[in-house]
C-alpha positions as CSV (number, residue, x, y, z in Angstrom):
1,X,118.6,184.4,99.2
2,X,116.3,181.8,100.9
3,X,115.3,181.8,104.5
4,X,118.0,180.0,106.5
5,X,116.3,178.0,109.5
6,X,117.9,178.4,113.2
7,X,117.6,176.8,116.4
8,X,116.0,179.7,118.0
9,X,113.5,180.1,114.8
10,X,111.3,176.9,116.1
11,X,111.5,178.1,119.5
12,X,109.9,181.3,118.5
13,X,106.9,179.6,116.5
14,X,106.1,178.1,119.7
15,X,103.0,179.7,121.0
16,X,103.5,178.2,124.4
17,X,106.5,179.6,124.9
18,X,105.9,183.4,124.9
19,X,102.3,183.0,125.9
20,X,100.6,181.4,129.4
21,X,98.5,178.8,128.0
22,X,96.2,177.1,130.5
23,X,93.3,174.8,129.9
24,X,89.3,175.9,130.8
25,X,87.2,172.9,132.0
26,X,83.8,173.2,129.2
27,X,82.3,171.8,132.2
28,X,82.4,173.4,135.4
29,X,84.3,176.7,133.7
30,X,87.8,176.1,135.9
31,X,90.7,177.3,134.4
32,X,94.4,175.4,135.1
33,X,97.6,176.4,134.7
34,X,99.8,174.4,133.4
35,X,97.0,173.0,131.2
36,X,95.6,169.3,132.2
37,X,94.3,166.7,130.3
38,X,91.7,166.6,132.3
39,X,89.6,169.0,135.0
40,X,90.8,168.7,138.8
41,X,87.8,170.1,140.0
42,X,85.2,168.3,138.2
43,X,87.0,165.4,137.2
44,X,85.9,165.2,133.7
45,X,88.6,163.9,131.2
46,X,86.8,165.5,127.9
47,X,86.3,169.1,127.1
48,X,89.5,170.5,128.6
49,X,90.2,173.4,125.7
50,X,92.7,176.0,125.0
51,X,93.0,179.0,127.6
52,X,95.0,182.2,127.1
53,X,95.7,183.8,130.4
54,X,96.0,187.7,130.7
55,X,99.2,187.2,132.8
56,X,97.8,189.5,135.4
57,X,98.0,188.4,139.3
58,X,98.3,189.2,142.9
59,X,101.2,187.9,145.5
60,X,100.0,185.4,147.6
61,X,103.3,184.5,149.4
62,X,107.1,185.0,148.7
63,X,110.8,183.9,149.4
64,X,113.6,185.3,148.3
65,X,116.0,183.1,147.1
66,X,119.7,183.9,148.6
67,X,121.9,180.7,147.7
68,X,120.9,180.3,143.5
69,X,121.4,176.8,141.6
70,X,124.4,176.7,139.0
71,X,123.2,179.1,136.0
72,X,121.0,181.5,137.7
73,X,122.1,184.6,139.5
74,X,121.1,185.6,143.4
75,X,119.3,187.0,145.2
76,X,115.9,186.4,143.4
77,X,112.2,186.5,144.3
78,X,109.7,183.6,143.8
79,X,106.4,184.3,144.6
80,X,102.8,182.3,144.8
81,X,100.4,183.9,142.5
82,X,97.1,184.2,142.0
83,X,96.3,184.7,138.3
84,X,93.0,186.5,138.0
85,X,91.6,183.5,136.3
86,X,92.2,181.5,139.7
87,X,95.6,179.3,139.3
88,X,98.0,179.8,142.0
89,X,101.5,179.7,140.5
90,X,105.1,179.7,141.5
91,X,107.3,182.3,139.5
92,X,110.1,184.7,139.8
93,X,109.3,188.3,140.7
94,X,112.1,190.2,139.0
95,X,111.1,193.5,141.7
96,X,113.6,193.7,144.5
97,X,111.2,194.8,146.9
98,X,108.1,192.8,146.9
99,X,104.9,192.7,149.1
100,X,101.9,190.2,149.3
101,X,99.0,191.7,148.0
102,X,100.6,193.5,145.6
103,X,99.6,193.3,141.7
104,X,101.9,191.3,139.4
105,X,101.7,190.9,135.3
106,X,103.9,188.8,133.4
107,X,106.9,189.3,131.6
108,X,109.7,187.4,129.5
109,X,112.9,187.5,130.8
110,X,115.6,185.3,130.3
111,X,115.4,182.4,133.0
112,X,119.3,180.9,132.8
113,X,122.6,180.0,130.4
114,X,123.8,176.9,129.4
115,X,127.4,178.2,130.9
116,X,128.9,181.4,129.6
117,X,128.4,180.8,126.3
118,X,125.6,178.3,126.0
119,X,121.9,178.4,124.9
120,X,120.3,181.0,127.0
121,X,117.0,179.8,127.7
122,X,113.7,182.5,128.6
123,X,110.3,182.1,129.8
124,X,107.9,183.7,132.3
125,X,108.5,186.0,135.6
126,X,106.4,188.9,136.9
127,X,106.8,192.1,137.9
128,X,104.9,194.4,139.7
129,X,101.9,196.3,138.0
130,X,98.7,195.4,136.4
């Protein structure tokens, strides 16, 4: 029988979407998260290449989130993180109980549904531990 192609097949392939994929500046060595076409810090439009981030992090600030939009459930965490390459990122923390200072790594959860029987979509969140 020969492979039969689904929706969620291409969506897999996608490197990007089960990895964190920054950029790294060739010329002053910064590293940005979601990746740039060119560096913030330096300003330099060329030599902006492909960075794979451990995933690892520390809370820099958090909320928790009591009244959710339509499609996600409440209460839910979203913290600031530091990834230990230096971006500062928002993201869910999928820990109840969450300090600042505390170590995060990365995870892929499901994020919301497209109502109850839509396309469930998935990406990033952290949870506690290195």
């Amino acid at each position: 029988m020969p492979f039969k192609s689904s929706v969620s097949m291409p969506w897999r392939l996608k490197k990007n979407r089960y990895n964190l994929i920054g950029a790294k500046c060739n010329g002053c060595g910064v590293v940005h998260f979601p990746p740039r076409a060119f560096c913030l810090n330096c300003g330099k439009d060329e030599g902006m290449g492909e960075h794979m981030l451990a995933g690892s992090g520390t809370i820099e600030s958090f909320t928790k989130i009591r009244v959710a939009p339509d499609g996600f459930e409440s209460p839910y965490n979203i913290a600031l993180i530091r990834l230990d390459e230096g971006p500062l990122i928002t993201a869910q923390v999928v820990d109840e109980e969450i300090e600042i200072d505390k170590r995060v790594r990365v995870v892929f959860r499901k994020i919301f549904e497209d109502g109850k029987d839509g396309i469930i979509h998935y990406g990033f969140k952290f949870e506690l531990g290195d």
